[in-house]
C-alpha positions in Angstrom: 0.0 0.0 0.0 1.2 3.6 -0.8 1.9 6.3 1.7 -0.9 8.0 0.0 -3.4 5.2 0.8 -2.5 4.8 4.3 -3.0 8.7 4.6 -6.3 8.3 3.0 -9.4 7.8 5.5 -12.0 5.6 5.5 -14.8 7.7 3.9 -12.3 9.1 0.9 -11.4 5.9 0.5 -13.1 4.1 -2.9 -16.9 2.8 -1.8 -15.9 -0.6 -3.8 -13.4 -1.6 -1.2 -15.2 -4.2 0.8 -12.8 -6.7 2.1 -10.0 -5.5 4.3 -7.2 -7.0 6.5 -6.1 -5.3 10.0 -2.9 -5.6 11.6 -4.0 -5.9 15.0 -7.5 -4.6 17.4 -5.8 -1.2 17.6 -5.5 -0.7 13.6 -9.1 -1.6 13.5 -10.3 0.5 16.1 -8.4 3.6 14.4 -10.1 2.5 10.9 -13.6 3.2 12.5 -12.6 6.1 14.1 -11.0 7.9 11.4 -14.6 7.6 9.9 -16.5 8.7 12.8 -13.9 11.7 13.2 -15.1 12.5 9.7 -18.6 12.6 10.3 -18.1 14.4 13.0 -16.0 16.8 11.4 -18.7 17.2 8.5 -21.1 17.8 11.0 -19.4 20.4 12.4 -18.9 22.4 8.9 -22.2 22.4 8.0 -23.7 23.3 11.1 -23.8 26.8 10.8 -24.8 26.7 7.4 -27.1 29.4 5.5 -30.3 28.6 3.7 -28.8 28.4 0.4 -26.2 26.1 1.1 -28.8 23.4 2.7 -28.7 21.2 -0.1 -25.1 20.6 -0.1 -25.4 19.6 3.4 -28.3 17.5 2.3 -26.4 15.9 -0.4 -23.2 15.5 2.1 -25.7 13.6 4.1 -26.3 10.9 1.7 -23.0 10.4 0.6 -21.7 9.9 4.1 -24.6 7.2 4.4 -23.5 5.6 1.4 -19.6 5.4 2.7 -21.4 4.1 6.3 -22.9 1.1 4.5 -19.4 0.7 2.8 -18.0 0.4 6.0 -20.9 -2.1 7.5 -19.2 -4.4 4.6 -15.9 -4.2 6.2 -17.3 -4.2 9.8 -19.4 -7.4 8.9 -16.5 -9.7 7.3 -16.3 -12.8 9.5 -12.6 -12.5 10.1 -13.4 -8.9 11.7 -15.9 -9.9 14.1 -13.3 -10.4 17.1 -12.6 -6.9 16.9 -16.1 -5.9 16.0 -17.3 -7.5 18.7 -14.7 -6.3 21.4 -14.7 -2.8 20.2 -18.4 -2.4 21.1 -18.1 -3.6 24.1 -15.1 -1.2 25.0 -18.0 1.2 23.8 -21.1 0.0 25.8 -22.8 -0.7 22.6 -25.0 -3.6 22.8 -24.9 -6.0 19.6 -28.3 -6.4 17.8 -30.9 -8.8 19.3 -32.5 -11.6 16.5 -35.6 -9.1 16.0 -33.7 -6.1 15.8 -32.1 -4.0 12.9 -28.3 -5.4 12.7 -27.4 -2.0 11.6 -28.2 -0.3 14.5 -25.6 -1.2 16.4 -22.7 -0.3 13.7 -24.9 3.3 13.5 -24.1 3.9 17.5 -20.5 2.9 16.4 -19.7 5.1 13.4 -21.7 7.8 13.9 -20.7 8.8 17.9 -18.1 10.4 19.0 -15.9 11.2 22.0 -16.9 14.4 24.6 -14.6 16.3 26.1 -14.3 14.0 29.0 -13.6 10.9 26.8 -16.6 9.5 27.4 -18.3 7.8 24.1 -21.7 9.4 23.3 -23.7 8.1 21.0 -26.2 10.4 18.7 -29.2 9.6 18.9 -30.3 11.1 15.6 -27.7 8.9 13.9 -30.1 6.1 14.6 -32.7 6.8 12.5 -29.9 6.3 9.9 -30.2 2.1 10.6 -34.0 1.6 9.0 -32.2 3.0 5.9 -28.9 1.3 5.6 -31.2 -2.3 6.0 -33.3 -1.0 2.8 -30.1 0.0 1.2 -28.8 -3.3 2.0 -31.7 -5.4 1.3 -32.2 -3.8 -2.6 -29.0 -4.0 -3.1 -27.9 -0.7 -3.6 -24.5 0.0 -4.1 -22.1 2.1 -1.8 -21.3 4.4 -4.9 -25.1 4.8 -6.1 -26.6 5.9 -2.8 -26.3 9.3 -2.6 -28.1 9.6 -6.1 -30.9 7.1 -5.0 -32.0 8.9 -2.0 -32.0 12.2 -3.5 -34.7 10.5 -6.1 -36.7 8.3 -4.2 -39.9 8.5 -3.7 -42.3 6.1 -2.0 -45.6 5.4 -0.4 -44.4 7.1 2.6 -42.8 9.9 1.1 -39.8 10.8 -0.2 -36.0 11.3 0.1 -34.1 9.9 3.5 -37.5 10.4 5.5 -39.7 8.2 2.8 -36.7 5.3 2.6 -37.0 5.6 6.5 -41.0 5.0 6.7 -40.9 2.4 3.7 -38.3 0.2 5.7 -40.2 0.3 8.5 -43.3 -0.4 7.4 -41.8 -3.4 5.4 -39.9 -4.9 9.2 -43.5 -4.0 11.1 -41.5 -1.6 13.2 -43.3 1.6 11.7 -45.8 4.0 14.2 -48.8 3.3 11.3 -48.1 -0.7 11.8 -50.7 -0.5 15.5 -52.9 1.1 13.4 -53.1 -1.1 10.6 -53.0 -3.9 13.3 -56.0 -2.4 15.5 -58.0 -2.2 11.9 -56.7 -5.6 11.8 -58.1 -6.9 15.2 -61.1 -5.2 14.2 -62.0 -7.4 11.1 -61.1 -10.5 12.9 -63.4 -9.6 16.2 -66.5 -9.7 13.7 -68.5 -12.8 13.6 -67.7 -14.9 11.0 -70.1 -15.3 7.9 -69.6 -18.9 7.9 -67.1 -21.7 8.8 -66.4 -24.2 6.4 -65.2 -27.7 7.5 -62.2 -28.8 4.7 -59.5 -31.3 4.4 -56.2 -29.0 3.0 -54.8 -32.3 1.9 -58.0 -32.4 -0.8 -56.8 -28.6 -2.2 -54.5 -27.4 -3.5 -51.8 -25.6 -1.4 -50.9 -25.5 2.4 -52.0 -23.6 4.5 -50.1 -22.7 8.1 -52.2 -23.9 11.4 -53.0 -21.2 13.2 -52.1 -18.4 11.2 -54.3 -16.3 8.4 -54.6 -17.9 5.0 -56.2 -16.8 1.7 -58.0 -19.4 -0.2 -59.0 -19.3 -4.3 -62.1 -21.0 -6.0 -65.4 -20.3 -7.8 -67.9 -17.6 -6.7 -71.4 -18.3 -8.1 -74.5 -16.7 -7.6 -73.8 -16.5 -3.6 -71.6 -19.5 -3.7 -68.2 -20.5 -3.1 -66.2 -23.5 -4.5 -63.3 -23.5 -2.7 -60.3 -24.8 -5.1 -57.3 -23.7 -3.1 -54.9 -22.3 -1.5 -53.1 -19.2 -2.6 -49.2 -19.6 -2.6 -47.8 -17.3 -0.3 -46.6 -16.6 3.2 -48.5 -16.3 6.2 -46.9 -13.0 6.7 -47.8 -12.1 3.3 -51.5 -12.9 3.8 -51.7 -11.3 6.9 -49.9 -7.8 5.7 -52.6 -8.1 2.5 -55.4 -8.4 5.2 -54.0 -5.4 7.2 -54.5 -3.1 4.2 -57.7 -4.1 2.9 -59.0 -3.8 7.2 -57.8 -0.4 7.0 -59.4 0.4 3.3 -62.3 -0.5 5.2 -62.2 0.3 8.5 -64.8 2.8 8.2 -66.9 0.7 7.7 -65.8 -2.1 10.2 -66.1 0.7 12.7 -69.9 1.2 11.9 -70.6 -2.5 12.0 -69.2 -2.3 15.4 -71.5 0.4 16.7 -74.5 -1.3 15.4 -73.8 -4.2 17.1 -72.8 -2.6 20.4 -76.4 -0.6 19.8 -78.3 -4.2 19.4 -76.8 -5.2 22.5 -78.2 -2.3 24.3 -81.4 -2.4 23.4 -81.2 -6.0 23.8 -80.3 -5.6 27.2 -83.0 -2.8 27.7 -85.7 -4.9 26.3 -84.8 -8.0 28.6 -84.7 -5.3 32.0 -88.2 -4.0 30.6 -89.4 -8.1 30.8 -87.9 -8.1 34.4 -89.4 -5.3 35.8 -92.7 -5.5 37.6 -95.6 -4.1 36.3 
């Protein structure tokens, strides 16, 4: 390596470089924090920034997330876990539990910093950065492109960082909207069923999962149904189908609701009116 590379930091570096080998714990733990010294240090510059120079900062933004998912490469490789591992813990970081984002802890990592005291502090805005890096991640976006695909995204949940943000939750069930889609949810299952129907799944086609929502296909006819199967997909992907069509019409789940808490009032008051003595 030139004297030029090892001069260069971590965010100058080329996005491509994804593999990496450290000397030791200590050239590891000065790799990350040349990067968080940068962020820092952008931070810093921009903070004072006028009006007309917000979109640079904006744009700054983006690239730094795309060189912070470059680094999640390196942080990730196998043989860098021992040092991964032990420089969190030097850091009170906690690593990610099974239903948690896996980014979030490398977030707390790269984008905190030391106080004056030497005392690691972790931003808390920097968080909101880890519901992004996992969409990055899981579309496959590369390091390079994704500056230039968050400045022209736009979602169902709106647009830029703050639409990736609310898409990726909403995908992981971690969103705000997710109780209310639930509660809608809850709402369509507490009604009384229609009808039951008594099958044997090994006479259709498809399997369903016991215990969990399914979606069945067949024939509807004049009022009838012919069941003919099953349709392929996940439980999970059933039930997030039957979360948005509960809330398309959870106006009108919510009226069925009153009228039948308004029957049972009056059913009540008609059976206090047969108790009372004449």
């Amino acid at each position: 390596m030139s004297r030029k590379d090892q001069n260069t930091s971590p965010a100058d570096r080329s996005l491509e470089e994804a593999v990496r080998e450290f000397a030791d714990y200590d050239d590891f733990r000065q790799y990350v924090d040349t990067f968080s010294g940068e962020v820092l240090r952008q931070e810093t510059e921009y903070r004072d920034a006028v009006k007309t120079l917000q979109v640079q900062k904006r744009v700054a933004t983006y690239i730094t997330i795309g060189q912070a998912l470059g680094m999640c490469v390196v942080l990730e490789a196998e043989e860098n876990r021992p040092f991964l591992m032990r420089l969190l813990g030097e850091r009170g970081i906690a690593w990610a539990k099974d239903e948690q984002n896996r980014f979030l802890p490398y977030c707390k990592l790269l984008f905190g910093h030391f106080d004056g005291r030497g005392k690691f502090v972790i931003d808390p805005t920097a968080n909101t950065y880890a519901p992004v890096l996992r969409y990055l991640d899981e579309h496959d976006i590369a390091p390079a492109d994704v500056a230039q695909f968050i400045e022209t995204f736009s979602g169902e949940y709106g647009k830029k960082l703050d639409g990736i943000r609310k898409q990726d939750q909403h995908d992981h069930g971690t969103g705000p909207d997710l109780k209310a889609e639930q509660a809608a949810l809850d709402l369509a299952l507490s009604e009384p069923a229609p009808a039951e129907i008594s099958l044997k799944p090994e006479s259709l086609l498809g399997t369903p999962v016991e215990g969990k929502l399914a979606a069945m296909w067949g024939e509807w006819n004049e009022g009838r149904f012919i069941p003919r199967g099953f349709v392929n997909s996940t439980s999970e992907q059933v039930e997030k189908m039957a979360r948005k069509q509960a809330v398309a019409s959870e106006a009108e789940l919510r009226r069925r609701e009153l009228a039948r808490k308004d029957a049972k009032i009056r059913e009540l008051e008609a059976r206090l009116q047969t108790k009372a003595p004449k």
